[in-house]
DSSP file (Angstrom, degrees, kcal/mol; ACC not computed):
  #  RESIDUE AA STRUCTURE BP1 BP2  ACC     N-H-->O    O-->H-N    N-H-->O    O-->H-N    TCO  KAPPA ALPHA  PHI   PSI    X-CA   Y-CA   Z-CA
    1    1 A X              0   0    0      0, 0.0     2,-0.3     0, 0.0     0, 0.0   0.000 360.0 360.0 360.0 132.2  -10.9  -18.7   -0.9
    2    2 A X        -     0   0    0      1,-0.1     2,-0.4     0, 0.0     0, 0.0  -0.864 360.0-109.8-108.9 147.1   -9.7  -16.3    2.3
    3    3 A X        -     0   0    0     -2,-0.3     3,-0.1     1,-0.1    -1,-0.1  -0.660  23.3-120.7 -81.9 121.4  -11.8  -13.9    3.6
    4    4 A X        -     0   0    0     -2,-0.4     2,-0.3     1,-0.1    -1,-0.1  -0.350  28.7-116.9 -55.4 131.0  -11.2  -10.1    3.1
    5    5 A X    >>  -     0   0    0      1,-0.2     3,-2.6     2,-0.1     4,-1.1  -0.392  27.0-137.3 -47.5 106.5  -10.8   -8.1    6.5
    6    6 A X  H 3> S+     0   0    0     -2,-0.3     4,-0.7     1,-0.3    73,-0.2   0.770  94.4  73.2 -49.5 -28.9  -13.7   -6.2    5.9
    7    7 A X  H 3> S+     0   0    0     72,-0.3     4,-2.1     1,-0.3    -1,-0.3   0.637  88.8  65.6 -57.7 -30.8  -11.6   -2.9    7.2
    8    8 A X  H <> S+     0   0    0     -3,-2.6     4,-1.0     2,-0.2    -1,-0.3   0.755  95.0  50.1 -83.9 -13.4   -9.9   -3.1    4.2
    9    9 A X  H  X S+     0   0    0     -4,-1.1     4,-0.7     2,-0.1    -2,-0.2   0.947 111.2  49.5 -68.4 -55.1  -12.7   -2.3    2.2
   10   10 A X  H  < S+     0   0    0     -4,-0.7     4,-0.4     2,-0.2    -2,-0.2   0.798 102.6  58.8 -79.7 -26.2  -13.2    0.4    4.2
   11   11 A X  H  X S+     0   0    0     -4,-2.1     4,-0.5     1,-0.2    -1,-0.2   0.882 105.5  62.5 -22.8 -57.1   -9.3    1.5    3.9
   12   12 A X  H  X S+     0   0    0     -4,-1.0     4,-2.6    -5,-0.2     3,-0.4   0.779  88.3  60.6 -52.7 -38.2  -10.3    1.5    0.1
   13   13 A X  H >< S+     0   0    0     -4,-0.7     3,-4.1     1,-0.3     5,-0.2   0.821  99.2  53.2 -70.1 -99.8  -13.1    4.3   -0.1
   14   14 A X  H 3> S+     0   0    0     -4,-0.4     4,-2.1     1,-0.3    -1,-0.3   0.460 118.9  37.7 -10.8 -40.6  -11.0    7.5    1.1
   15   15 A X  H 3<>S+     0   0    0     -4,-0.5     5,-3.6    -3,-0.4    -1,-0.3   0.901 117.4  52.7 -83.7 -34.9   -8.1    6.7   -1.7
   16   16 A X  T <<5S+     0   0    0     -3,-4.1    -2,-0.2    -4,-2.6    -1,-0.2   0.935 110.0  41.8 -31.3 -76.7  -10.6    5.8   -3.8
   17   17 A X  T  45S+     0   0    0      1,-0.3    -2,-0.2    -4,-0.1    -1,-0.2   0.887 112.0  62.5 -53.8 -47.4  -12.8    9.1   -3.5
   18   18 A X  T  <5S-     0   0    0     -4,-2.1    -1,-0.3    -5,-0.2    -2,-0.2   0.637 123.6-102.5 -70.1   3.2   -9.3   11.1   -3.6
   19   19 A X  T   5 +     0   0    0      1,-0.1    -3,-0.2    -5,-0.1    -2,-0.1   0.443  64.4 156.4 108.4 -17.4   -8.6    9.8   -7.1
   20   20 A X      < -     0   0    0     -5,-3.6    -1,-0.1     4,-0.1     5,-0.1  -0.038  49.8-101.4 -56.5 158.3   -6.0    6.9   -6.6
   21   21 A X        -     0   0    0      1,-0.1     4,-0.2     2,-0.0    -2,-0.1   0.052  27.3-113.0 -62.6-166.0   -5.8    4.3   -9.2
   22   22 A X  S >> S+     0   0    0      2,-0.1     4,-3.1     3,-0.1     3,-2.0   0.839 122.8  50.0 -88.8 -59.9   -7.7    0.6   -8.5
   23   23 A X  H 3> S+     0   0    0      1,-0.3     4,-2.7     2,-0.2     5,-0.5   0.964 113.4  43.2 -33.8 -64.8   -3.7   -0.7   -8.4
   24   24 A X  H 3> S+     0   0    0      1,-0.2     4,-1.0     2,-0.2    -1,-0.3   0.812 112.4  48.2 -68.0  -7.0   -2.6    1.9   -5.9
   25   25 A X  H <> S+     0   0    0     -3,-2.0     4,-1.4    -4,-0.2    -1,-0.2   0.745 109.2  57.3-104.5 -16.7   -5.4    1.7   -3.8
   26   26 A X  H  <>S+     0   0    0     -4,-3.1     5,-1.7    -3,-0.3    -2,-0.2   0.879 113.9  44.0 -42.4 -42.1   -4.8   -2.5   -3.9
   27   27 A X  H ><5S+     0   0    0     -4,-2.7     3,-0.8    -5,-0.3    -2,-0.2   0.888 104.7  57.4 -76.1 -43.0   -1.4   -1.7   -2.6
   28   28 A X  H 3<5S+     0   0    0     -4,-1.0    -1,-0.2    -5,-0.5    -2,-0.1   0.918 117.9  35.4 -42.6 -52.0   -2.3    0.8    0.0
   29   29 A X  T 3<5S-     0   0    0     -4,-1.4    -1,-0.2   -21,-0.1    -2,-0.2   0.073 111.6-110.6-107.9  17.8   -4.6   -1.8    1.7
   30   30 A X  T < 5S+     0   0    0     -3,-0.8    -3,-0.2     1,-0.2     2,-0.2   0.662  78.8 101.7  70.6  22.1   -2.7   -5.1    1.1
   31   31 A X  S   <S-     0   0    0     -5,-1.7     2,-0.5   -23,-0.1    -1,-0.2  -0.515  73.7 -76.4-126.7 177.7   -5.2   -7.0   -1.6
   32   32 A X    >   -     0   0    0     -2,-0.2     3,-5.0     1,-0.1    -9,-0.1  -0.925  30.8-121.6 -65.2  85.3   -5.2   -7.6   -5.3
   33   33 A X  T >> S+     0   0    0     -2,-0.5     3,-1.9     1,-0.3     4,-1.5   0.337 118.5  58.2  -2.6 -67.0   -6.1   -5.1   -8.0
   34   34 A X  H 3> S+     0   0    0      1,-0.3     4,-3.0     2,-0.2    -1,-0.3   0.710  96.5  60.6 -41.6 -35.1   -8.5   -7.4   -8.9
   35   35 A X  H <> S+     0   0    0     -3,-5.0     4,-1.4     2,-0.2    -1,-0.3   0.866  98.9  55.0 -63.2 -29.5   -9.9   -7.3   -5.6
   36   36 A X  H X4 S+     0   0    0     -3,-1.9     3,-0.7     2,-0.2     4,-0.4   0.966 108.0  51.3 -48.4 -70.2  -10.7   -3.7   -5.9
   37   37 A X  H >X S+     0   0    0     -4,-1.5     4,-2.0     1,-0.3     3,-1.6   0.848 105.5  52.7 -39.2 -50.7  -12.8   -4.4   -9.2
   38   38 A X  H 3X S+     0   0    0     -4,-3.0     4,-1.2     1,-0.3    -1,-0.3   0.957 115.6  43.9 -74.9 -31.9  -14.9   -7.2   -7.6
   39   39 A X  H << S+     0   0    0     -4,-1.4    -1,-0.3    -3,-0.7    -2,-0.3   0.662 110.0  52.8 -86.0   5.1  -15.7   -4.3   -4.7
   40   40 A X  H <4 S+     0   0    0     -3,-1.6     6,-0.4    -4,-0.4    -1,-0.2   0.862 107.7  52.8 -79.1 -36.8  -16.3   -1.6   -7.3
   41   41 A X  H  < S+     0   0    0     -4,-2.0     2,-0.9    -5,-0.2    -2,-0.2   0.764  91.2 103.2 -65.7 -24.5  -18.8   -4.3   -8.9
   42   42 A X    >X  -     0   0    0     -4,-1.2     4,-2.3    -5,-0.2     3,-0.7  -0.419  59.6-162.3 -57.3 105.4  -20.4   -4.4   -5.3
   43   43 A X  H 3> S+     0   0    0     -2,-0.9     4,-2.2     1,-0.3    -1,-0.2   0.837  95.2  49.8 -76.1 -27.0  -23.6   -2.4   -5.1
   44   44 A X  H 3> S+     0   0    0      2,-0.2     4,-0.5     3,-0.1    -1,-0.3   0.855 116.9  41.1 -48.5 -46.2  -23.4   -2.3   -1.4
   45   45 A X  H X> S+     0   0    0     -3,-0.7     3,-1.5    -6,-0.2     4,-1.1   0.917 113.6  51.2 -75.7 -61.0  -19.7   -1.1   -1.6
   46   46 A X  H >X S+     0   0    0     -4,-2.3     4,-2.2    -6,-0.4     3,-1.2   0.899 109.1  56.7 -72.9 -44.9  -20.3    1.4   -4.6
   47   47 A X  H 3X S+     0   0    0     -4,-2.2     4,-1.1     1,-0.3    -1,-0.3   0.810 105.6  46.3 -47.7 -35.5  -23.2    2.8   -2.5
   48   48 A X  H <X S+     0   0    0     -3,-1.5     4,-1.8    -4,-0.5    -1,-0.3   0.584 115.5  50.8 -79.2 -18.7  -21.0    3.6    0.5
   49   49 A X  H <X S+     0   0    0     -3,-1.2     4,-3.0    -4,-1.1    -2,-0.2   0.950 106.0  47.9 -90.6 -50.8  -18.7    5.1   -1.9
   50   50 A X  H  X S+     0   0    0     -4,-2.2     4,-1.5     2,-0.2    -2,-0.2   0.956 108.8  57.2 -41.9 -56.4  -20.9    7.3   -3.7
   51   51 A X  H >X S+     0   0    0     -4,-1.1     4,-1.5    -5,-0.4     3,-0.8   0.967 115.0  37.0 -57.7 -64.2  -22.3    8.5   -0.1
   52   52 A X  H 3X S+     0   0    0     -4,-1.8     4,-1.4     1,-0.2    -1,-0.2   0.941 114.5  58.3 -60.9 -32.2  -18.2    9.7    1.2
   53   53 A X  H 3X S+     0   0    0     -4,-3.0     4,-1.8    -5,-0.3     3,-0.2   0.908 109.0  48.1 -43.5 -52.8  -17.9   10.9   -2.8
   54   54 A X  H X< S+     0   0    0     -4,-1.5     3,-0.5    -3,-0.8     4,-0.3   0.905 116.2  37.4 -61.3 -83.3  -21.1   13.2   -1.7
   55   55 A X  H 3< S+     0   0    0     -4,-1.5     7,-0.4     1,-0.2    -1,-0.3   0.380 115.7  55.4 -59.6  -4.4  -19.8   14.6    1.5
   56   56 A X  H 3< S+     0   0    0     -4,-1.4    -2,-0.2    -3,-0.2    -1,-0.2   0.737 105.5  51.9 -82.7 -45.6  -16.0   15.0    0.0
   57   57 A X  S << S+     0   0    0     -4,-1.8    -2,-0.1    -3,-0.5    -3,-0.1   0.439  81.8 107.3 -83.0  16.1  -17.1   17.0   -2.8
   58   58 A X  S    S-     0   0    0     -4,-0.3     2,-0.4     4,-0.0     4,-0.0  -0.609  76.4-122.0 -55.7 141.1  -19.3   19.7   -0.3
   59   59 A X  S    S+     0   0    0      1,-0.3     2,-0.1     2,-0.1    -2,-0.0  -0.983  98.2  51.9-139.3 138.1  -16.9   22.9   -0.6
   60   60 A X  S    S-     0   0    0     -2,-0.4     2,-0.3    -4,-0.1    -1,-0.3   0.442 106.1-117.3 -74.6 170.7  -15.9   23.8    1.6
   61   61 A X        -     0   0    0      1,-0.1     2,-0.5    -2,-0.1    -2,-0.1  -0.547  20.3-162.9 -85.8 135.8  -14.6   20.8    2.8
   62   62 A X    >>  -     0   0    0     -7,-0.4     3,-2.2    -2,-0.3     4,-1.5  -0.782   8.2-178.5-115.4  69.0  -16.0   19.6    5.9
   63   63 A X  H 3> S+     0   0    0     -2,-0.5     4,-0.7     1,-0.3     5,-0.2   0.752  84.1  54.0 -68.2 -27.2  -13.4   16.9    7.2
   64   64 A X  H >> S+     0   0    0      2,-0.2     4,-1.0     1,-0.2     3,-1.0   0.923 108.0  50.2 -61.3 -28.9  -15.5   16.0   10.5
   65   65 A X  H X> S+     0   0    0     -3,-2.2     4,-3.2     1,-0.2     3,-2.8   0.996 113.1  50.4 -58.4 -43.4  -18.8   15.3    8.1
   66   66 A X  H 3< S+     0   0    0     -4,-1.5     4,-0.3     1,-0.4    -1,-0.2   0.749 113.2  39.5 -66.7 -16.1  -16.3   13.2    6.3
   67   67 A X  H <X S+     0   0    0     -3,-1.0     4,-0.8    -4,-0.7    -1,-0.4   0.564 115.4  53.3 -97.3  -3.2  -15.0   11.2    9.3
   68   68 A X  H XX S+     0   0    0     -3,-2.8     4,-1.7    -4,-1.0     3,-0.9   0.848 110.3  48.8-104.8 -46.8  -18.6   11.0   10.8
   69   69 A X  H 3X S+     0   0    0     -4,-3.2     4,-2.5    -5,-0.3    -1,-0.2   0.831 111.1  50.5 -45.6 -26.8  -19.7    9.4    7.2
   70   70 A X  H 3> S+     0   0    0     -5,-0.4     4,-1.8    -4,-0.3    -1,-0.2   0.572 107.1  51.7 -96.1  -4.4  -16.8    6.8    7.3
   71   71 A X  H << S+     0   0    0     -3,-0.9     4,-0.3    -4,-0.8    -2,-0.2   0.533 108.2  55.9 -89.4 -11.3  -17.6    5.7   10.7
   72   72 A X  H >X S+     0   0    0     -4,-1.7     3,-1.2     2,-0.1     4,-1.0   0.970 112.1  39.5 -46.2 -85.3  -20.8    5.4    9.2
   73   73 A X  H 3X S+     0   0    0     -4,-2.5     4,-1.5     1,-0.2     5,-0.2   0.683 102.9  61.5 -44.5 -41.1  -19.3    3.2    6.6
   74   74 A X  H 3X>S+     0   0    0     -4,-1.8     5,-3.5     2,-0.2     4,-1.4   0.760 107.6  51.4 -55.2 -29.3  -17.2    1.2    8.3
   75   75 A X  H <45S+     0   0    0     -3,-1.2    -2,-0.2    -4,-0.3    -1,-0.1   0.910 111.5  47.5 -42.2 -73.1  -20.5    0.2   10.2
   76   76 A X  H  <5S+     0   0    0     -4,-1.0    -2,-0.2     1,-0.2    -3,-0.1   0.672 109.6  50.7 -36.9 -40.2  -22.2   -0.6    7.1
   77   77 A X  H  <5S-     0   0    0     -4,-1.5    -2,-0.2    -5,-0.1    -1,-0.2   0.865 111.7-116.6 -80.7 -43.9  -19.5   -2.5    5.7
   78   78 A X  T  <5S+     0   0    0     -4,-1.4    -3,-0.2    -5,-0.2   -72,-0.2   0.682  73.5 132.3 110.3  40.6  -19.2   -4.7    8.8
   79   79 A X  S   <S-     0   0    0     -5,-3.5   -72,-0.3     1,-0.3    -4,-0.2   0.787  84.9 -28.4 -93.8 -29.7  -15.6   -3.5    9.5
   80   80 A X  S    S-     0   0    0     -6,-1.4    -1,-0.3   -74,-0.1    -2,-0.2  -0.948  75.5-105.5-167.0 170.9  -16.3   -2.7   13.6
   81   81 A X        -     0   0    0     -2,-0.2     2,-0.3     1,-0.1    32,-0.1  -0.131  60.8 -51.2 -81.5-165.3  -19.8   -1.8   15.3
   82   82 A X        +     0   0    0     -7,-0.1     2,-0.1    -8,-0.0    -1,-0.1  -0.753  65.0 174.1 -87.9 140.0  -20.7    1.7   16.5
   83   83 A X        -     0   0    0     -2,-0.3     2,-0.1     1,-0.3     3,-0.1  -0.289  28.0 -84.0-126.5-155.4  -18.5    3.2   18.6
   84   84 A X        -     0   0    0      1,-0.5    -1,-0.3    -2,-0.1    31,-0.1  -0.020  63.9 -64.0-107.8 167.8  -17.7    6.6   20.5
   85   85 A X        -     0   0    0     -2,-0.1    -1,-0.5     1,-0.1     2,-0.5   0.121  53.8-127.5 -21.9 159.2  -15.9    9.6   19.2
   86   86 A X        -     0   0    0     -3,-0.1     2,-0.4    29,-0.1    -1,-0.1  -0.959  15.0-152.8-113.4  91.8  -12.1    9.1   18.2
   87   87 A X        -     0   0    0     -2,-0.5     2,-0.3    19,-0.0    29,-0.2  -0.865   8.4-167.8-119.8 144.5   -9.4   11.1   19.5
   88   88 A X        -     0   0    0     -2,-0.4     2,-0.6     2,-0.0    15,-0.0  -0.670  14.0-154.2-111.7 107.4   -6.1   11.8   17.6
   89   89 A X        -     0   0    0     -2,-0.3     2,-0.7    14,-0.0    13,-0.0  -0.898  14.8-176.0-105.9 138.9   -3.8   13.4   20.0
   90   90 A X        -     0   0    0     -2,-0.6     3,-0.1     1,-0.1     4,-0.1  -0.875  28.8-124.1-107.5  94.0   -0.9   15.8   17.6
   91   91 A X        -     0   0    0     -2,-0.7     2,-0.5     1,-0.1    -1,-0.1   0.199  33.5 -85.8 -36.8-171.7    1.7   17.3   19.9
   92   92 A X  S    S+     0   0    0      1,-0.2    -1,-0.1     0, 0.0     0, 0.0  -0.873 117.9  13.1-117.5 103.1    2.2   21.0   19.9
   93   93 A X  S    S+     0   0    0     -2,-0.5    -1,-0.2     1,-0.4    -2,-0.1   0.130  83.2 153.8 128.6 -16.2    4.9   22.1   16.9
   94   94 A X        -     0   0    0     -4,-0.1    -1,-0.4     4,-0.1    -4,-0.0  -0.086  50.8-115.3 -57.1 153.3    4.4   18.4   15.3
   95   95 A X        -     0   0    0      1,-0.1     4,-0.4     4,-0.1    -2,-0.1  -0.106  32.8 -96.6 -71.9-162.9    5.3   19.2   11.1
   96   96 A X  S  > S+     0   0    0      3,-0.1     4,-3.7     2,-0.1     5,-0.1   0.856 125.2  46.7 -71.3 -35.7    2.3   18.7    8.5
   97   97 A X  H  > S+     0   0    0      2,-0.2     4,-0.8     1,-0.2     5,-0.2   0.718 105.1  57.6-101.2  -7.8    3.1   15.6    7.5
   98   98 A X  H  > S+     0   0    0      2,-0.1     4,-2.5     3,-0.1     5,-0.2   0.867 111.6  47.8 -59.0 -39.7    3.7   14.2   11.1
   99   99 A X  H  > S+     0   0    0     -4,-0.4     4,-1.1     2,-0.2    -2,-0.2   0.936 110.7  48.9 -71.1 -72.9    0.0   15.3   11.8
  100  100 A X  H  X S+     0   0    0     -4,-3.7     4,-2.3     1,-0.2     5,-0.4   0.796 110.3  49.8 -30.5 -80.6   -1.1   13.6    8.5
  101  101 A X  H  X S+     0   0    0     -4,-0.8     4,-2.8     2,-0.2    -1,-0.2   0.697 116.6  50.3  -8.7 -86.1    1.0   10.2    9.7
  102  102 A X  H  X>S+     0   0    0     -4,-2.5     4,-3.9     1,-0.3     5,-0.5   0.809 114.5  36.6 -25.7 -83.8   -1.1   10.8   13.2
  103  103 A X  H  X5S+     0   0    0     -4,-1.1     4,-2.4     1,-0.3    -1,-0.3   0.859 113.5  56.4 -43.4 -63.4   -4.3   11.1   12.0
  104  104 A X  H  X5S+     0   0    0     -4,-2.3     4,-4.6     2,-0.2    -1,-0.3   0.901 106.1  50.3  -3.8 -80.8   -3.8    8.7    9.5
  105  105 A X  H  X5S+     0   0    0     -4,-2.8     4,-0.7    -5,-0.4    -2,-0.2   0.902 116.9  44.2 -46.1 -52.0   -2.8    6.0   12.3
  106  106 A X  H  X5S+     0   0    0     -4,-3.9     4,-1.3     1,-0.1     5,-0.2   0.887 109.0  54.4 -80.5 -11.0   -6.3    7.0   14.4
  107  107 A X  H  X<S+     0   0    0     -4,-2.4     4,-3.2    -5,-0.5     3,-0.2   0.979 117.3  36.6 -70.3 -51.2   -8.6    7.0   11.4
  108  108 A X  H >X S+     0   0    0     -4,-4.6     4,-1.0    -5,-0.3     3,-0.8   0.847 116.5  53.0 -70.6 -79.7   -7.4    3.4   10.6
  109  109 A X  H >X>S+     0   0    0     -4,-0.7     3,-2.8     1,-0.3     5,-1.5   0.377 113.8  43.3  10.0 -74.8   -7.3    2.6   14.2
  110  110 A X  H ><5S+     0   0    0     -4,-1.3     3,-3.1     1,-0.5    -1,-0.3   0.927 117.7  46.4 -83.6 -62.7  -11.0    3.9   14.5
  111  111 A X  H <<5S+     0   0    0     -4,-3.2    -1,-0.5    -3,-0.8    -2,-0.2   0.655 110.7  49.6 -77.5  -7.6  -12.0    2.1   11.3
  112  112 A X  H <<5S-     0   0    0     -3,-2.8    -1,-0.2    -4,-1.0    -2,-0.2   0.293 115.6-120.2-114.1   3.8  -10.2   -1.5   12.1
  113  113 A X  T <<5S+     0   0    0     -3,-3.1    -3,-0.2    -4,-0.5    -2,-0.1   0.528  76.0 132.3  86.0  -7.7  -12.0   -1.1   15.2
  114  114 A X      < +     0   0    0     -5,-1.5    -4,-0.2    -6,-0.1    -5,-0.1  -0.154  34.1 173.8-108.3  46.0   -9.1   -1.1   17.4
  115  115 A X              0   0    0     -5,-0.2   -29,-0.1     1,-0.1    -6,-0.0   0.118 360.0 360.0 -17.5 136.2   -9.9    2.3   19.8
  116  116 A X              0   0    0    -29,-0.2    -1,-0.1     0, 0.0   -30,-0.0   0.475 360.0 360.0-169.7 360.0   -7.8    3.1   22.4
């Protein structure tokens, strides 16, 4: 049996919380539907998910609670220790979905532990 990168676990939650299927959010993070199911079954995992669920449905939506809860989680989960602040830098003029990409690219960064 190989052992899941625990950062993909933590990958999961955010697509999860947004609605994505169990399939698309296997695909998103490189595992097996099935793997998604054994981490829904997880009480540890379903706890941490319920907890971002919590701070995602706050309105309005408060996207730093929601990164400071998944550096939380990532913690929990045992995807990297605690760390520092994260900064994203987004040139000046960059479109929307260039920013998304970015931010995207430091959140996992931040959650796989690999700051810089």
């Amino acid at each position: 049996m190989t052992r899941i990168d625990p950062a993909k676990r933590v990958d999961a939650i955010l697509p999860l919380v947004a609605g994505q299927s169990q399939r698309a959010v296997a695909e998103s993070v490189g595992v097996h539907p099935s793997t998604v199911r054994g981490w829904l079954k997880d009480p540890l995992f379903t706890k941490e998910l319920a907890r971002v669920q919590e701070v995602a449905a706050r309105r309005p939506l408060d996207a730093e609670a929601v990164l400071a809860v998944m550096d939380e989680v990532a913690v929990r989960l045992g995807a990297r220790s605690a760390g520092g602040p994260v900064v994203v830098s987004i040139p000046a003029g960059a479109s929307a979905g260039r920013r998304r990409r970015l931010l995207a690219r430091g959140i996992a960064r931040a959650v796989e532990g690999g700051l810089r």
